[in-house]
Structures are given as structure tokens and as C-alpha cells.
C-alpha positions in Angstrom: -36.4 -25.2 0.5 -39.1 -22.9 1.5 -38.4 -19.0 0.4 -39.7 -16.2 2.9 -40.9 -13.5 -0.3 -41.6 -9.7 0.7 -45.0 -8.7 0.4 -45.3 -5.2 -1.2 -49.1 -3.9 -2.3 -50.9 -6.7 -0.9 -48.9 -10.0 -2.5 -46.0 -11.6 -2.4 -42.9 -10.9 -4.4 -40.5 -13.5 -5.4 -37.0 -13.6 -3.7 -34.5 -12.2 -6.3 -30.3 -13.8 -6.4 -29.4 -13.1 -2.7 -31.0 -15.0 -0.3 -30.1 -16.2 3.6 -30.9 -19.3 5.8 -33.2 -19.0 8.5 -32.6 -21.3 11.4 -34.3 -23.5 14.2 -32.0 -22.3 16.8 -33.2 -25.1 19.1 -32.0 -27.8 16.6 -29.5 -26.2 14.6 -31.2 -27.3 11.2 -31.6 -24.1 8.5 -35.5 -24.8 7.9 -36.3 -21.7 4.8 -34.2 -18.9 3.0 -34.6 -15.6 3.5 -35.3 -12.9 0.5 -32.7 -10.3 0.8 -34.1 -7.5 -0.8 -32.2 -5.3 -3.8 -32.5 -1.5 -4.0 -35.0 -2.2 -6.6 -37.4 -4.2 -4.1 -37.0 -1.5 -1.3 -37.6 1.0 -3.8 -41.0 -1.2 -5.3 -42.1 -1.6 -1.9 -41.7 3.1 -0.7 -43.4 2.9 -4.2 -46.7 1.0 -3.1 -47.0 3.0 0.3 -46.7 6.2 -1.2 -49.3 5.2 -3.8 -51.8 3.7 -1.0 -51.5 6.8 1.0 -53.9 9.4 -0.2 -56.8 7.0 -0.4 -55.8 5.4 3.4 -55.1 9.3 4.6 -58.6 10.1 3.5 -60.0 7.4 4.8 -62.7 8.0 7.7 -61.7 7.7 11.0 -64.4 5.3 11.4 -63.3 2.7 8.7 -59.7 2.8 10.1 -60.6 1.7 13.1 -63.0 -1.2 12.0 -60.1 -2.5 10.2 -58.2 -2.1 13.4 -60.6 -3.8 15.4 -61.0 -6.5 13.2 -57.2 -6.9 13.1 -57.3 -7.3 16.9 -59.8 -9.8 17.4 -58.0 -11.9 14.4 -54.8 -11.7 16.4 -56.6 -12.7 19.6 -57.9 -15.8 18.3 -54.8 -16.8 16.6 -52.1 -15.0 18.5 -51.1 -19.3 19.4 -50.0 -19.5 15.5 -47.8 -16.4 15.5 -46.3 -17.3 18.9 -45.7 -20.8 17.7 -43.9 -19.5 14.4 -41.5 -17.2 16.9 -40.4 -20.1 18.7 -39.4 -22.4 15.6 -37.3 -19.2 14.1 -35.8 -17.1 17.5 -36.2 -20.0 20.2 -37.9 -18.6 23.1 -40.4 -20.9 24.7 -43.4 -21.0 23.9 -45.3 -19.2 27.0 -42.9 -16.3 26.5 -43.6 -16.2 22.9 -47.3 -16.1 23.4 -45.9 -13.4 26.3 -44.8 -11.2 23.1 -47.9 -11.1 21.1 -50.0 -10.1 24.4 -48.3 -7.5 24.8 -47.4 -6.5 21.0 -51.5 -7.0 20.9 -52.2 -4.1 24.0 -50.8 -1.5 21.8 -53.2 -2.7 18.5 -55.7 -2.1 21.4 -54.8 1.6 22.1 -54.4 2.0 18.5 -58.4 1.5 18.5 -58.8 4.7 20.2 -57.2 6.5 17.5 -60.2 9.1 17.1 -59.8 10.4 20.5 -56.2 10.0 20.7 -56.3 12.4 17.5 -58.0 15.2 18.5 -56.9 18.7 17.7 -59.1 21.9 19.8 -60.8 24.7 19.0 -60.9 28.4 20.4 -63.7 30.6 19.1 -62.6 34.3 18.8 -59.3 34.6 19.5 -59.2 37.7 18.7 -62.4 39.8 16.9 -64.4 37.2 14.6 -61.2 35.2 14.3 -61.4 31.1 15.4 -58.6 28.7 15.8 -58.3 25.1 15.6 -55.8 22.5 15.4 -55.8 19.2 13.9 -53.2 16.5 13.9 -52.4 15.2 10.3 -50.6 12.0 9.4 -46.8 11.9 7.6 -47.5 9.4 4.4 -45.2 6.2 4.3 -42.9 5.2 7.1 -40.2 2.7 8.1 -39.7 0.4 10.8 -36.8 -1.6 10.9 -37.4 -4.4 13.8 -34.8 -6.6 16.0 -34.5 -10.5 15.9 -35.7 -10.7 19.6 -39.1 -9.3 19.5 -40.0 -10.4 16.0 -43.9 -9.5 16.7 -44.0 -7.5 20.2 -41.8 -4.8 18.5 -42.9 -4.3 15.3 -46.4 -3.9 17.1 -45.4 -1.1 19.4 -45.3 1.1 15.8 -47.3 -0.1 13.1 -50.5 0.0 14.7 -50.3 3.7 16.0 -49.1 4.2 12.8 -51.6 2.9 10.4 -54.5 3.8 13.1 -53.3 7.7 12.3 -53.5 7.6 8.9 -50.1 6.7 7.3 -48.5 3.5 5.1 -45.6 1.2 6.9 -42.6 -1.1 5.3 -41.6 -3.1 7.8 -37.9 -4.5 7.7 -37.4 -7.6 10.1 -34.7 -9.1 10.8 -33.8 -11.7 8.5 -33.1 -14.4 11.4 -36.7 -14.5 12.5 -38.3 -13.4 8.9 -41.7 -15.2 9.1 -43.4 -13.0 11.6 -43.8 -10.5 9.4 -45.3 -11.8 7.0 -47.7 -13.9 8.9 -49.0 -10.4 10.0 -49.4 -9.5 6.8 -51.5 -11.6 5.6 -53.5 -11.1 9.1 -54.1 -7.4 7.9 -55.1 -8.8 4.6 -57.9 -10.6 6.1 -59.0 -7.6 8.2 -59.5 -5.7 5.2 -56.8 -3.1 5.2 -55.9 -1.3 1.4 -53.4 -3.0 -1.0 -50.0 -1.3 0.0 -50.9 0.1 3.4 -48.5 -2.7 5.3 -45.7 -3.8 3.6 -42.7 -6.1 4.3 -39.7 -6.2 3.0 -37.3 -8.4 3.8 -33.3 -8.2 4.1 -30.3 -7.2 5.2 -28.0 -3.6 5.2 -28.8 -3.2 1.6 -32.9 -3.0 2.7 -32.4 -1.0 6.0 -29.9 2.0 3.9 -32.6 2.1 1.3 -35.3 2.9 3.6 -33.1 5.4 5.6 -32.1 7.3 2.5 -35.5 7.1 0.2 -36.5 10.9 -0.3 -40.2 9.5 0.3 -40.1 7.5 3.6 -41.1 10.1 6.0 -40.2 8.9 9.3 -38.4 5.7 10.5 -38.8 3.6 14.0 -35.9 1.5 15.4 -34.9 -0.8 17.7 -31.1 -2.8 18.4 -28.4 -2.2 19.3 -26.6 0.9 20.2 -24.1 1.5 17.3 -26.5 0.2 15.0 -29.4 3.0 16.2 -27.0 5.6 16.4 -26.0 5.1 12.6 -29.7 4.8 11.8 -30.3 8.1 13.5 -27.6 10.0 11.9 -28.2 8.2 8.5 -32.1 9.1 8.3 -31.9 12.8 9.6 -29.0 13.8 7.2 -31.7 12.9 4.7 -34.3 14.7 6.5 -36.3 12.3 8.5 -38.0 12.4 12.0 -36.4 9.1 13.8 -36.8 7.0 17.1 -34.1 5.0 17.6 -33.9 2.8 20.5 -30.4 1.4 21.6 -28.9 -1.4 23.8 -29.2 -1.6 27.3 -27.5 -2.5 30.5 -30.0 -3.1 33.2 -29.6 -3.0 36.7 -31.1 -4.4 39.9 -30.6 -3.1 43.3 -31.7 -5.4 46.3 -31.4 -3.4 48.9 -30.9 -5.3 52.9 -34.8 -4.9 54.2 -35.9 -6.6 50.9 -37.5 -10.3 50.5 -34.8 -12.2 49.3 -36.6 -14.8 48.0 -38.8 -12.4 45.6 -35.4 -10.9 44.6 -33.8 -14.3 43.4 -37.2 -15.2 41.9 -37.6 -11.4 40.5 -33.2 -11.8 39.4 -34.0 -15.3 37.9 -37.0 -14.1 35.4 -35.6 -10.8 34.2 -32.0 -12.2 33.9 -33.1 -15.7 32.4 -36.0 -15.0 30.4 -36.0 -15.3 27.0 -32.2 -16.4 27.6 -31.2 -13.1 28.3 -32.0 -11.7 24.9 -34.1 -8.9 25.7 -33.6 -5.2 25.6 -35.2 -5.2 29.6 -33.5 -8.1 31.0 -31.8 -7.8 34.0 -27.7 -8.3 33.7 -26.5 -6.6 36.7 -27.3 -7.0 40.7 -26.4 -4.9 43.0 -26.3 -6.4 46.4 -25.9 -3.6 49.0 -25.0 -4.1 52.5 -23.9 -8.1 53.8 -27.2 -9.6 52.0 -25.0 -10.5 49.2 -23.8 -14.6 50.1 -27.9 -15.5 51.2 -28.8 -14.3 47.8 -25.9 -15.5 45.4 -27.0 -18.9 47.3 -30.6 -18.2 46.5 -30.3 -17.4 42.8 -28.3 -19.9 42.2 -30.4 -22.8 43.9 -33.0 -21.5 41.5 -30.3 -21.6 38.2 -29.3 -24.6 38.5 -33.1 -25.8 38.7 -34.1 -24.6 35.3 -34.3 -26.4 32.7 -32.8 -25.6 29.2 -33.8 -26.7 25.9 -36.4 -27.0 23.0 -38.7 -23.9 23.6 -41.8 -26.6 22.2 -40.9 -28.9 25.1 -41.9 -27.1 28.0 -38.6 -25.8 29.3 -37.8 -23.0 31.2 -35.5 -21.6 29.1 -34.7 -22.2 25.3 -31.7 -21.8 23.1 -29.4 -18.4 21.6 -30.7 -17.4 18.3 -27.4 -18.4 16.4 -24.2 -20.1 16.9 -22.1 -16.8 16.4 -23.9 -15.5 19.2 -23.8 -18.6 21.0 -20.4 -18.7 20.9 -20.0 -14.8 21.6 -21.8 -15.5 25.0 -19.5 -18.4 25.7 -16.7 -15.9 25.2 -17.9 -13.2 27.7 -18.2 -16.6 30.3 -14.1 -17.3 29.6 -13.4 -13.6 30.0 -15.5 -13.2 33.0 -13.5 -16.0 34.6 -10.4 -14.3 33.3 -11.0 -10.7 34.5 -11.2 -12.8 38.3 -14.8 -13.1 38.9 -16.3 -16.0 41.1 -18.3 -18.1 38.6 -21.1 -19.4 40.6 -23.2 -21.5 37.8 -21.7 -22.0 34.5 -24.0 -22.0 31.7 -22.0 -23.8 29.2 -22.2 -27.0 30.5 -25.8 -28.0 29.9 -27.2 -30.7 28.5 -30.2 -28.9 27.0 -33.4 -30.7 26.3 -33.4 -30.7 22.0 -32.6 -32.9 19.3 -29.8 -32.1 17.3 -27.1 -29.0 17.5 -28.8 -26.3 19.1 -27.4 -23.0 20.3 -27.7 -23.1 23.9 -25.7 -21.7 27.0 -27.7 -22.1 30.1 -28.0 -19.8 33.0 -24.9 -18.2 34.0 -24.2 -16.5 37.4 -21.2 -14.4 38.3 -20.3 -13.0 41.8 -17.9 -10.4 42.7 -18.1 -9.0 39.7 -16.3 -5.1 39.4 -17.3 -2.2 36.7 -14.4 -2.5 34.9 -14.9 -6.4 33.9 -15.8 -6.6 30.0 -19.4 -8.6 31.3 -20.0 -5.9 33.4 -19.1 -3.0 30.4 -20.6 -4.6 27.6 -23.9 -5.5 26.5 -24.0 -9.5 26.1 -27.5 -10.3 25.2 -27.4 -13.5 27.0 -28.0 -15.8 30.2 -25.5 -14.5 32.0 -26.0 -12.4 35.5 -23.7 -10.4 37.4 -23.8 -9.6 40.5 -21.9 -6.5 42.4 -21.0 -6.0 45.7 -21.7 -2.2 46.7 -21.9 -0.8 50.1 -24.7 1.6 51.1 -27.7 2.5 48.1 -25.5 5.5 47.7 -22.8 3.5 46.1 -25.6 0.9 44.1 -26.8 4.5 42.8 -23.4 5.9 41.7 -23.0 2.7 39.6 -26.0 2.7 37.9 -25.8 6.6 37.0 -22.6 6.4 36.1 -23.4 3.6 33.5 -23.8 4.9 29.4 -26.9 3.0 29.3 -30.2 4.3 30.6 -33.2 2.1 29.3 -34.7 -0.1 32.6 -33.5 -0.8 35.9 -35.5 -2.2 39.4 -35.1 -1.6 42.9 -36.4 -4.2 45.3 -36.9 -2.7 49.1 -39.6 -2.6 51.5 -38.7 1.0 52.4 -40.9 3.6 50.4 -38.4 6.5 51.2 -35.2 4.6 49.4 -37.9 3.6 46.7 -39.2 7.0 46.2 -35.7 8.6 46.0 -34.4 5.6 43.8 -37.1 6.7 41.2 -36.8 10.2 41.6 -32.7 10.5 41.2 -31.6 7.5 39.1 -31.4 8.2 35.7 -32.6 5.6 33.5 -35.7 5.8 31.0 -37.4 2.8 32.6 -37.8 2.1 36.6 -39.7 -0.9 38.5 -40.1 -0.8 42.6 -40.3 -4.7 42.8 -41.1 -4.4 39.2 -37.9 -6.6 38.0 -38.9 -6.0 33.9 -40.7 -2.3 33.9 -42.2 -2.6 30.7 -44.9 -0.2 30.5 -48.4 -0.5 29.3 -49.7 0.5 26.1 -50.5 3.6 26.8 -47.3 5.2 29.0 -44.4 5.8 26.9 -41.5 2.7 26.3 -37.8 4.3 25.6 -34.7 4.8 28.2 -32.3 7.4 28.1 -29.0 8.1 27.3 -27.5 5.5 25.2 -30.2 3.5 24.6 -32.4 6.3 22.7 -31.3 8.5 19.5 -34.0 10.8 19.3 -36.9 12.5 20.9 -39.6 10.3 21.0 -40.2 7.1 22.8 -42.4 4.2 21.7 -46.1 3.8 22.0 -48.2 5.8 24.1 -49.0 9.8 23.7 -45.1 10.1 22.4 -45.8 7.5 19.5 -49.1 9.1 18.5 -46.8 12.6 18.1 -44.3 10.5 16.1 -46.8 9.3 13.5 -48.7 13.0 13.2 -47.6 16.5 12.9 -49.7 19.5 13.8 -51.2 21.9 11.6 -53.0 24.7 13.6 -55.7 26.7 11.0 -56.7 31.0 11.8 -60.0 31.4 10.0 -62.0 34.8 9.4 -65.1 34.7 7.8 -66.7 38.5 7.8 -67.9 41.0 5.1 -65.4 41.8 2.7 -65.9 45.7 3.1 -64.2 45.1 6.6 -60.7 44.4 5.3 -58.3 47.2 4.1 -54.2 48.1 3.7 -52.5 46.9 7.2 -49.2 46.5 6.9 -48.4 45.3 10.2 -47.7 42.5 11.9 -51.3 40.7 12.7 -52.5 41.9 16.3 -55.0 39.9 18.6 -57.8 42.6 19.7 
């Protein structure tokens, strides 16, 4: 059986006793075991980033971003590999794997711009023969502890801004989709980057609490779920850490009466669907205002029932749930949405997916009439499953969505500019698309939502993510005859 080692200052490190299987989802077959790292690993792996860090913070600007560059175009030509590796260990298909890199890749290429992004200024004589300037410094080694469901798009939003500005990473992935990781790893290898300045440890709890507690990881980037980000926010700032922690989500979709209703069900199909439904953006609640609602149910589900379900390397729309617990979680939310008196319109758990063997799949599931107090309206189910509410006016499609505890993306599809321009103006979520169904932003706007989906100040990527991974040092300089000084007790005075 293969073993998935950590790689700490440049090499890998042999798994110690614990270890975990890592699964084909599609086929049910465990494939390699997973290290699960000790303290002592987590604490060999702060170790080498804290001892690459002078030599990579004193690094010039210009070398960084070579080794950026060169990381880049070794990702572009072999982004097929990484995306291929995804598939086999989370299941998405393989267009939406490649998908993942593209977009993981966009932020390596804003890191690029690092020098300018960087920048500090400079005011000459401030006050008599006395200059200012500022610079932007970087922290030293930092942690960034990555979901199952974006094993290389997520880990990418952070790492490169991070290593581009001057500081050393462990990376934490999850332990069901290990491999990424250290595929990357050896990618920055080959671009040249210093021994120790990307590490990967792999693991479970025991890895993630010793990174949140080490006295010498600096800051820490998260993504998951919502309890699990707020306990990583509270755990790493009790022990004095900056923190981005990004939480779970509940998106909604509001199709509004003058929209197209066929680029709604299309727009309803790929956000809801893609990736089965495992994605932090996806789509899980419609909101069909006014008496649109029957032509559209009837138009998304025409389109569910044509997808097809299976092996992500066999060309199917849709592939499988990363693991039979949350396979059979998903089922659950299906019985209980039946229960709570919801109209099941397509039932997902009836497929015959396209795989070989015992794969984890629930195909696309659409509920109608679905209320706010149903538990698969409520919760977060991180699945194929779509709900979709009846509301009255946009006033009432509004109330609903403010009123939710989760704030990360939500779309509004309408031909009107003036119910589009209020929707983004009043509704209060982090994230907002005008026939945009999945609003993830580019590289260089900010990625985070509000409310329950972010502990912490700072989004991802972007100007925010640049701030995360530097702090400011602003520097008063006087350079005049000595004989000018003297006794002045008071508080220093611009003149």
C-alpha cells in the first residue's frame, strides 16, 4: 500500500504509527494511507520554516518572483496531472478539476506582481529635514489548513501571496484528498524555491491544534466548515495569531419574473450540481418570486434528470460524494426533506451512476416547496441537493436571504437593472453575482462572505491577502548636524 509522507525542508518524511486510508470515491476502493502527523512532525515541520525564513525574507524581490514565475509556467504545462490526481482522491470530474487549478493558478499569477503589490511610500519633509517612509515587511512561518473540496484551488488562494511576500508556509490538507499537496511540493522543488520554504504536513486534529497553538507559526489561513473555523479562530488568537477563517455557506438564488428562465435552470443546474454540490459557492437555495415558480421547477428538472452521474474519468456530468459517511449524510437530509413535507421533484438516490464498483454517489436532487424552517433549508448539506422557495415579491426573496446566518455568495437573475442594483446594494452577503450563478472573484478582488461564513478580518486573495501576509512598519528619519539637537522634553511637534 502506497504511504502519502509529509514533506518538511525539502524531502519527504516517513509516516510514523498512525496512518488513514485515502479513497477513490468513485469506486469505493481505499487506493494509499495517509501519514497522520504526531506533535513531533508538526513541531519538525514550524521547525524548518522558521529556519528557512531569514535567508527567504532577505531574499531579493527579484529572485522571488523568478521562482514564482517559474512555478507558474510548471503548473501551466502540467496543471492536467494535478487535476487528474484530484479526481482519483475527491471525485469531481475531470473538466471541473482542471476548473480548480485554473483558477488556484490566477492567483500564483497575481502573486507575480508581488514588487508592486508591496510597495510602501515616501514623504520628504514632513516636518523640518524630517522624511517618512513606509514599507510592508513579511510575518516569518505561517499555516494554512485546507478543505477536502478544493484540494489545490484553495491552498493556492494563500500560499502564493504568501511565499511571493516574503514568508515560509506548512500546509495541512485534508487527509481525504492528501496527494495534492504534495504533488505541489515537489512542483516548487523543481522551480527552485529554498529547502523548508513550503512544507506539508499531513493529518488530522492532532496536526491542525499543533499549528494553531505553536508560539512560532505567525498567522494561520482557513477554510471549512463553520464550527470548525470558528474553533480555529478562537484557538489561534488566544495564542496570539492573526487568522482568516472562512466558514460554511448557504447560498441563495433569486429568479426574479422578467428573468430568462432557461438561463436560470441552466445558471440553477451548474451552481447547484457542480462538483455534486460540494462547494463552498454552490447554489442550495432558489427563490422563485412571483408565479414563475412551476415553468422553472419543470425546467430544472428536465435538465436533472439529463445529467449523467458517475466516474469523474468517464466524462460524466457529475461524479460521486467524497465518502460514504457523507454519502449517507446527504441521503439523510433527502428522507428528512420528504419528512418535513417538501415536494421531491428528482430524487437523487436512485441512480445508477456510471463506475465500477461501490462508489459514493447521490445524484441530483431537487426539492420544491420547500419552507425556512425545513432542516435542508437550515443546514448546510454539502451536496446535490436544491431547494427551491416560493416567496412572493423580491421584498420577501430579500428578507429570506438577510435573515439567513450565512453570508458567503448568493446570485440574482433579472433583466431589471434597478431590482439588480438594489439587490447588490442591500443584501448582505460577502459574495454577489447579477446572472453570475457562482461569484467567485478574480484573483485580484477579495474572496470571503460575511457573517457566519468568515471569523476574522481579512478575506482571501487580493489587496486583503497581501495585508494578511505583511505588516507595516512606517520609519521617521533625521539626518542633520549634531549641534542642532538639544533637551526637548515634549511630545515631538511637526513644524
Amino acid at each position: 500500500m502506497n504511504i502519502i509522507e509529509h514533506w518538511i525542508n525539502g524531502s519527504y518524511v516517513p509516516a510514523g504509527e498512525r496512518t488513514a486510508p485515502v479513497t477513490n470515491p468513485a469506486t469505493g476502493k481505499v487506493t494509499s494511507e495517509v501519514a497522520l502527523a504526531s506533535v513531533e512532525d508538526g513541531n519538525a515541520a514550524v521547525a524548518a520554516a522558521k529556519a528557512a525564513f531569514p535567508a527567504w525574507r532577505d531574499m531579493s524581490l527579484t529572485r522571488r518572483t523568478q521562482i514564482l514565475f517559474a512555478f507558474r509556467e510548471l503548473l501551466n504545462a502540467r496543471k492536467g496531472e494535478l487535476a487528474a490526481i484530484i479526481t482519483s482522491e475527491h471525485g469531481k470530474v475531470l473538466d471541473d478539476a482542471l476548473g480548480e487549478v485554473s483558477r488556484g493558478q490566477e492567483v500564483v499569477e497575481f502573486a507575480c506582481g508581488m514588487p508592486h503589490l508591496i510597495k510602501g511610500s515616501y514623504t520628504e519633509n514632513a516636518s523640518t529635514k524630517v522624511d517618512i517612509h513606509s514599507v510592508r515587511q513579511s510575518l516569518g512561518p505561517v499555516a494554512i489548513i485546507s478543505p477536502f473540496n478544493f484540494p489545490a484551488m484553495v491552498p493556492m488562494w494563500f500560499f502564493p501571496l504568501a511565499i511571493a511576500a516574503g514568508n515560509t508556509v506548512i500546509l495541512k490538507p485534508s487527509e481525504k484528498v492528501p496527494t495534492a499537496a504534495n504533488w505541489m511540493a515537489e512542483l516548487w522543488k523543481e522551480a527552485g524555491l529554498p529547502d523548508g520554504v513550503f512544507n506539508v504536513l499531513q493529518g488530522d486534529k492532532v496536526a491542525v491544534d499543533t499549528l494553531l497553538t505553536h508560539p512560532d507559526i505567525k498567522a494561520v489561513s482557513f477554510v471549512g466548515s463553520t464550527p470548525i473555523a470558528k474553533y480555529v479562530y478562537e484557538t489561534a488568537t488566544a495564542h496570539g495569531k492573526r487568522v482568516q477563517a472562512l466558514g460554511g455557506a448557504k447560498n441563495h438564488m433569486i429568479v426574479l419574473p422578467d428573468a430568462d428562465l432557461d438561463l436560470a435552470a441552466d445558471a440553477a443546474i451548474n451552481a447547484g450540481f457542480g462538483s455534486a454540490g460540494e462547494r463552498c459557492m454552490a447554489i442550495s437555495a432558489l427563490l422563485a418570486v412571483g408565479g414563475i415558480a412551476d415553468e422553472l421547477v419543470a425546467k430544472i428538472a428536465d435538465r436533472a434528470k439529463a445529467l449523467r452521474t458517475g466516474d469523474g474519468l468517464r466524462g460524466c456530468d457529475m461524479g460521486p460524494l467524497v465518502t460514504s459517511a457523507h454519502r449517507d449524510k446527504v441521503a439523510g437530509y433527502v428522507d428528512a426533506g420528504e419528512e418535513s413535507g417538501a415536494t421531491l421533484v428528482v430524487d437523487g438516490r436512485t441512480i445508477a451512476p456510471d463506475a465500477e464498483g461501490d462508489g459514493f454517489f447521490v445524484g441530483p436532487t431537487l426539492f420544491d416547496n420547500v419552507t425556512t424552517d425545513m432542516s435542508i433549508y437550515r443546514d448546510e448539506i454539502f451536496g446535490p441537493v436544491l431547494s427551491v422557495l416560493r416567496v412572493g415579491s423580491f421584498d420577501d426573496a430579500l428578507a429570506v436571504i438577510n435573515a439567513n446566518p450565512y453570508g458567503n455568495g448568493t446570485a440574482i437573475f433579472t433583466n431589471d437593472g434597478g431590482a439588480a442594483r438594489r439587490f447588490q446594494n442591500e443584501v448582505e452577503v460577502g459574495m454577489v453575482g447579477i446572472n453570475v450563478p457562482v461569484p467567485v472573484p478574480m484573483a485580484y478582488y477579495s474572496f470571503g462572505g460575511w457573517k457566519n461564513s468568515l471569523f476574522g478580518d481579512t478575506h482571501a486573495h487580493g489587496s486583503e491577502g497581501v495585508s494578511f501576509f505583511t505588516r507595516g512598519k512606517a520609519v521617521t528619519t533625521r539626518w542633520v548636524d549634531p549641534s542642532h539637537g538639544g533637551i526637548n522634553l515634549g511630545f515631538p511637534q511637526n513644524a
